[in-house]
C-alpha positions as a printed Julia matrix, in Angstrom:
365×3 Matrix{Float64}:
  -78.21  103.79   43.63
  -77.7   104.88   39.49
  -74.63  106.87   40.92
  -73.4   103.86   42.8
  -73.45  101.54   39.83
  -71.64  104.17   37.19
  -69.11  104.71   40.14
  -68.69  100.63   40.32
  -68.32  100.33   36.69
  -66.07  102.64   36.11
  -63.42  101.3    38.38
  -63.74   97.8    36.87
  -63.47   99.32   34.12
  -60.14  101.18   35.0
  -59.53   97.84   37.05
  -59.63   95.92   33.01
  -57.86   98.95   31.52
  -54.87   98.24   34.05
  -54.8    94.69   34.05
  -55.12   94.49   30.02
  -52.58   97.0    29.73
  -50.04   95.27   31.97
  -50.22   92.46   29.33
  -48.54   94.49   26.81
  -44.66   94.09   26.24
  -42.88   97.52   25.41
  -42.6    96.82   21.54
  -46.99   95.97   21.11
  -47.33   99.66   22.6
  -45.12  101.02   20.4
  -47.18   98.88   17.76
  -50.36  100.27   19.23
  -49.29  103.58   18.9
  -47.93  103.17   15.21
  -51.1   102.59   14.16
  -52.25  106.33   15.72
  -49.84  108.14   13.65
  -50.93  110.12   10.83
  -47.57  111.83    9.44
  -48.14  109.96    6.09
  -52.43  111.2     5.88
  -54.85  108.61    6.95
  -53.6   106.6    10.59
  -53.44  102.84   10.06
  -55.69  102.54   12.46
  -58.64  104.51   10.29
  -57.37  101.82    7.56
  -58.06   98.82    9.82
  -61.55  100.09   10.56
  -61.97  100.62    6.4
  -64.16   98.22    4.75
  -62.9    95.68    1.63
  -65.83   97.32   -0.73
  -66.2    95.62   -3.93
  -64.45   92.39   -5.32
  -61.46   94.25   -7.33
  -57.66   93.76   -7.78
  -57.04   97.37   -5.6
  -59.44   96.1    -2.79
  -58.08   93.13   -2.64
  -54.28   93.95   -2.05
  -56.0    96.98    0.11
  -57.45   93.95    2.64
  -54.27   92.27    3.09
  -52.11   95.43    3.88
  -54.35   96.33    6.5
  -54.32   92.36    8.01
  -50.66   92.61    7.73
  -50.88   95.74    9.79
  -53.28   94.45   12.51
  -51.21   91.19   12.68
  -47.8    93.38   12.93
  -49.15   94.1    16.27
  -48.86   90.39   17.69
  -52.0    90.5    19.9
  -53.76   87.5    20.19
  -57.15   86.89   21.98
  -55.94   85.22   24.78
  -54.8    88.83   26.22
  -58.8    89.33   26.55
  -59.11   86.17   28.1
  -60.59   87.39   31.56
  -63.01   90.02   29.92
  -66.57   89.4    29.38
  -67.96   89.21   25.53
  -70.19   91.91   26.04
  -68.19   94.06   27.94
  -65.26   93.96   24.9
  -68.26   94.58   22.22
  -69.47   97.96   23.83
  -65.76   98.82   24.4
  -64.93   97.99   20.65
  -67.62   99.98   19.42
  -66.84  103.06   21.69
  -62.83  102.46   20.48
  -64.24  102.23   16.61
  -66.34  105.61   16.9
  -63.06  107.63   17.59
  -60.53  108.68   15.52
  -57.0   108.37   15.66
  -56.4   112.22   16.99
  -58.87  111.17   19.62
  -57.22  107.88   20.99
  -53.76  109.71   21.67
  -55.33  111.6    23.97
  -55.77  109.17   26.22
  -53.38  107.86   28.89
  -51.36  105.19   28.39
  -54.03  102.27   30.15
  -56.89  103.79   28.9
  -55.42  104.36   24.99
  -53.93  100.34   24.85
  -56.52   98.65   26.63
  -59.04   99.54   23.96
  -57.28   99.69   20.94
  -56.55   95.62   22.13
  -60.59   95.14   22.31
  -60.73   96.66   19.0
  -57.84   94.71   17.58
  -58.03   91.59   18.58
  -62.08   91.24   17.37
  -61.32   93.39   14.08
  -58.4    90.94   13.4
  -60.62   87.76   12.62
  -63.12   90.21   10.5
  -60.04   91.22    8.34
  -58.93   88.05    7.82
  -62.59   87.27    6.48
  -62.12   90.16    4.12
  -59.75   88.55    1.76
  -61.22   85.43    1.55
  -64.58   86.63    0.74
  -62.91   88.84   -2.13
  -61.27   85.63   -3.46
  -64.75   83.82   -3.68
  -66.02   86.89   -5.39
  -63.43   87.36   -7.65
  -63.21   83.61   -8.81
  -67.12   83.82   -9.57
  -66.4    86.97  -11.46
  -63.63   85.6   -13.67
  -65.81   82.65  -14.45
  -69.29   85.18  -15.41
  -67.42   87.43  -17.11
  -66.15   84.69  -19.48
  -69.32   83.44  -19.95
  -70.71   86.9   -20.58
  -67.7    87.64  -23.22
  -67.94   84.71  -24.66
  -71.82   85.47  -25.49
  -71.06   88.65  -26.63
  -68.2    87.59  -29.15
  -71.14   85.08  -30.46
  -73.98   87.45  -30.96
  -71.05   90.06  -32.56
  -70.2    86.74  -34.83
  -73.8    86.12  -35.66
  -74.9    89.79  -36.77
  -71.58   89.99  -39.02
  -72.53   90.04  -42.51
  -69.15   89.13  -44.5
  -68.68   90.2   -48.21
  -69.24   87.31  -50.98
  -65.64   87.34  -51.51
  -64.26   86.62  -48.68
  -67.02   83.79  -48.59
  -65.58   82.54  -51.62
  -61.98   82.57  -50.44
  -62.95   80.75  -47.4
  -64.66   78.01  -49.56
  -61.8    77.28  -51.53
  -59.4    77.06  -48.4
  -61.78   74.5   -46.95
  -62.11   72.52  -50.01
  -58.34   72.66  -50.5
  -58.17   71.55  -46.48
  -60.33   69.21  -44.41
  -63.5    71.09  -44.22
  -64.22   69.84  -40.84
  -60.72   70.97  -39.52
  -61.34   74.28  -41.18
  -64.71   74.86  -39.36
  -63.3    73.93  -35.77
  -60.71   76.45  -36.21
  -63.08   79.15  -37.57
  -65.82   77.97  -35.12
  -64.71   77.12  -31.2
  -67.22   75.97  -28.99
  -68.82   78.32  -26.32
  -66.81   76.48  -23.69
  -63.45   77.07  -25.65
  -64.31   80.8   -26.09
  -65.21   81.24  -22.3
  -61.58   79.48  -21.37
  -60.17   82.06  -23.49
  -61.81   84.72  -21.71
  -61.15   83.61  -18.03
  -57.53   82.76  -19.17
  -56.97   86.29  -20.64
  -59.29   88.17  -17.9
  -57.06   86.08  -15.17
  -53.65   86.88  -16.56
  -54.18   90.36  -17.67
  -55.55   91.61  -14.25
  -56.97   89.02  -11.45
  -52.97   87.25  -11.39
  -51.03   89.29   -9.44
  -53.81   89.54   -6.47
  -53.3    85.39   -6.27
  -50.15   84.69   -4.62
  -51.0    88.18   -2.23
  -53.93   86.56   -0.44
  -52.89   82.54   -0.34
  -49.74   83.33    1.28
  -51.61   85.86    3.38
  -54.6    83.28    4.57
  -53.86   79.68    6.17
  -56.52   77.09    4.63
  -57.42   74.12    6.69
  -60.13   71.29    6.51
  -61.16   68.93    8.75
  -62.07   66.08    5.55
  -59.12   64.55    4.42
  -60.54   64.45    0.9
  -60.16   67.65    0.98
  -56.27   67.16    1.23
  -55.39   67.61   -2.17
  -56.38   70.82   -3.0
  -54.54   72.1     0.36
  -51.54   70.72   -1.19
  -52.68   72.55   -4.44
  -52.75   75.84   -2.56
  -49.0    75.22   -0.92
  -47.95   74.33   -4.38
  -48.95   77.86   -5.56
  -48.2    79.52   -2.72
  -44.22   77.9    -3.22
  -44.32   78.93   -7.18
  -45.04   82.37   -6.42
  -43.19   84.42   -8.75
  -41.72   81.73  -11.21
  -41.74   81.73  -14.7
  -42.64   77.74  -15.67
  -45.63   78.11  -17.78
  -46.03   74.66  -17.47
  -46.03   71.92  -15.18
  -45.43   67.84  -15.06
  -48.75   65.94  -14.18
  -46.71   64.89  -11.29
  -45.82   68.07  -10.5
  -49.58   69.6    -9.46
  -52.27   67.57   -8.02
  -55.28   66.86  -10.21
  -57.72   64.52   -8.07
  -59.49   66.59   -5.71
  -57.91   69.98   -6.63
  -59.48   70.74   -9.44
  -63.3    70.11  -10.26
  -63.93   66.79  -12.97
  -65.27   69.41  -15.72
  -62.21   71.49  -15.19
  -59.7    69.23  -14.58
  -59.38   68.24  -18.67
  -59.25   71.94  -19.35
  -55.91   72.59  -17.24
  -53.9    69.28  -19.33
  -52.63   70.21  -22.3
  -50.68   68.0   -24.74
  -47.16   69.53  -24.85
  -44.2    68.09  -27.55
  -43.93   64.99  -28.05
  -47.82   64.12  -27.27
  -46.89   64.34  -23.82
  -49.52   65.48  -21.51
  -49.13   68.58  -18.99
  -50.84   71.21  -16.76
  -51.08   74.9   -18.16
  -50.57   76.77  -15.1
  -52.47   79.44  -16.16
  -55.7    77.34  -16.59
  -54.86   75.28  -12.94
  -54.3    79.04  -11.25
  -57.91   79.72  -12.12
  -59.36   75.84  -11.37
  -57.74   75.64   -8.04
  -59.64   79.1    -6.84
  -62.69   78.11   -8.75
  -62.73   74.75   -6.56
  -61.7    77.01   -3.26
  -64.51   78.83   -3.74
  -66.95   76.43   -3.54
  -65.57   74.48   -0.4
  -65.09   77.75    1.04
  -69.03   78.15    0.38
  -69.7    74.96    2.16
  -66.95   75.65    5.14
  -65.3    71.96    3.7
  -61.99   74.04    4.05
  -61.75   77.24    6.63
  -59.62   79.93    7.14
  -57.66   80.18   10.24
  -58.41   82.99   12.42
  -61.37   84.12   10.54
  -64.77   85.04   12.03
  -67.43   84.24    8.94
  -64.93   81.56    7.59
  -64.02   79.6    10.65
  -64.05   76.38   11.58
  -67.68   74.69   11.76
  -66.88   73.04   15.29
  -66.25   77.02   16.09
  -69.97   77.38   15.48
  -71.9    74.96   18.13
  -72.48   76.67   21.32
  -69.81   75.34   23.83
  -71.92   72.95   25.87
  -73.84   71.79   22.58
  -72.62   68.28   23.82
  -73.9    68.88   27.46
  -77.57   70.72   25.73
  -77.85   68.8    23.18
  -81.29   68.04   23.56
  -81.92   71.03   24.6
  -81.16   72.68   21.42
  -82.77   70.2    19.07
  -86.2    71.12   21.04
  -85.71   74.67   20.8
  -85.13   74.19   17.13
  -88.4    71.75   16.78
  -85.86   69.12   15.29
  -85.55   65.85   16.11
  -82.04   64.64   17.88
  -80.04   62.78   15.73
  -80.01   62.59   12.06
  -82.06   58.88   11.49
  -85.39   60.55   12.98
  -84.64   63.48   10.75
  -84.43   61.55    7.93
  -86.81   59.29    8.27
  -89.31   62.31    8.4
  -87.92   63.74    5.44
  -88.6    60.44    3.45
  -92.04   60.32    4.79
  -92.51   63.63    3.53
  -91.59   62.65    0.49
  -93.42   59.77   -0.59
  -96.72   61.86    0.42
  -95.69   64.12   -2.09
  -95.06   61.14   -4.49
  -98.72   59.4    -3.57
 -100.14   62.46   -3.79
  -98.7    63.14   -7.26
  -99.94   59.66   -8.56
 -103.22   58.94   -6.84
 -106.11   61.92   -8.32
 -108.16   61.08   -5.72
 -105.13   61.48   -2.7
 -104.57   64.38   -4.36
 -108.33   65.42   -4.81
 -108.27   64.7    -0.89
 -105.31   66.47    0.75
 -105.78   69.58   -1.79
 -109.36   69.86   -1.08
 -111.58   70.93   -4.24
 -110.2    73.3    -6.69
């Protein structure tokens, strides 16, 4: 009977092979077997199976040349459309265990028809990987300003300056206005950690920008959220130009960048005119991205981790619905829900202004 069954499987299996690899046009196996080629060192294939590793500028460019790669192909998942979940899994894993050298050895069917279950899957993970570098990197340009900036203060602090040039800067001040003089000595902590994030962002963290937003296709499903998509298009289009400022009319403030930021990108230009530094709104916009990102208020299109919510309910959530709620001990609905959360929390409140509730529900101490 065990021999029956591994004789079974593996003609479906051959069966899948056949009828996956019939799918392919001409030009996607020559794609396929681009990626097997190792003339230049390491196949592209080894590349796609690579992992981002840590939030850096080389990482990051790394991650989109290998989704560029894997979408050079042009598979999409509908050519795994009759092929059971679990059944492409095992075959991915089996597909991502061998190396390039390996896979040519195979015939034609049997070479294709895996490399698409490994593909197709792998595709959505890489298009995760830049994403999750760009929330990284946008909380790393915003800690390591902070940190900078606390370091510059504590050098400040344990600087012990001469009683000359004490003097000298006592008579400039009295010569001045003393309170002028002191602001421009003495920026706030905020102003120094700007001037870290703007020099950290501009000296290394710029160029990786305009790589992974034109790379990555941001949607939301909240139309407040609408404004900082247009932000992102607006950087995507001024790729490569030289303005270093822009027109408030230009940019959109209201919703793209965060209320606490948003004063920090507007500058007053000539004329007392007010306009956006670009370099300040290239490093809001992310900042804000970051967070909705966090929250899945905006997705990424074609991603795995960062997909759509909707993507994230079980398909007959609608049909189970009840079903679910009692397997999670929740109640359907969020008014039940709610209502037990407020009860929860005036006993908490009672408890925390009556001793003897207290005395009561705690028991003795």
């Amino acid at each position: 009977m065990a021999s029956l069954l591994a004789k079974a499987g593996r003609q479906l299996e051959r069966i899948l092979f056949a009828r996956i690899a019939g799918r392919l046009s001409d030009g996607r196996r020559a794609h396929l077997d681009g990626l097997l080629e190792t003339a230049d060192g390491l196949s592209r294939f080894a590349e796609a199976s690579r992992g981002s590793g840590a939030a850096s500028v080389e990482n990051a460019l790394g991650a989109v040349e290998r989704l560029e790669s894997v979408r050079a192909v042009g598979l999409d998942s509908a050519i795994l459309a009759d092929a059971h979940p679990d059944i492409v899994e095992r075959r991915r894993l089996r597909a991502g265990a061998e190396d390039a050298w390996d896979m040519r050895r195979h015939p034609d069917d049997t070479r294709c028809a895996p490399l698409c279950r490994y593909l197709v899957p792998r595709a959505s993970e890489l298009t995760d990987e830049p994403g999750d570098l760009l929330i990284s990197i946008a909380h790393k340009i915003s800690a390591r300003a902070e940190s900078g900036a606390i370091k510059k203060l504590v050098t400040e602090f344990r600087k012990a300056e001469g009683k000359a040039a004490l003097l000298f800067k006592m008579a400039i001040a009295a010569e001045s206005d003393p309170a002028a003089e002191h602001r421009a000595g003495n920026p706030s902590f905020s102003c120094r950690a700007r001037r870290e994030a703007r020099r950290s962002y501009a000296q290394r963290y710029r160029r990786i920008l305009p790589a992974i937003l034109k790379t990555l296709a941001f949607r939301s499903s909240n139309r407040a959220w609408r404004p900082l998509l247009d932000a992102i298009d607006m950087l995507k289009e001024r790729a490569g130009k030289k303005p270093r400022f822009l027109a408030l009319g230009d940019a959109p403030l209201e919703g793209a960048a965060r209320p606490r930021r948003r004063d920090i990108a507007i500058e007053t230009g000539l004329g007392g005119r007010p306009r956006i530094n670009r370099l300040s709104y290239e490093i809001c916009v992310p900042q804000n991205l970051r967070e909705r990102l966090r929250a899945k208020e905006i997705w990424i299109e074609g991603a795995a981790g960062c997909c759509d919510p909707d993507l994230d309910l079980p398909r007959d959530f609608e049909v189970r619905k009840e079903q679910y709620f009692q397997d999670l001990g929740q109640p359907p609905g969020s008014r039940p829900l709610r209502r037990a959360s407020q009860g929860r929390c005036r006993a908490q409140v009672a408890r925390r202004q009556d001793p003897d509730i207290a005395q009561a529900t705690e028991g003795p101490g």
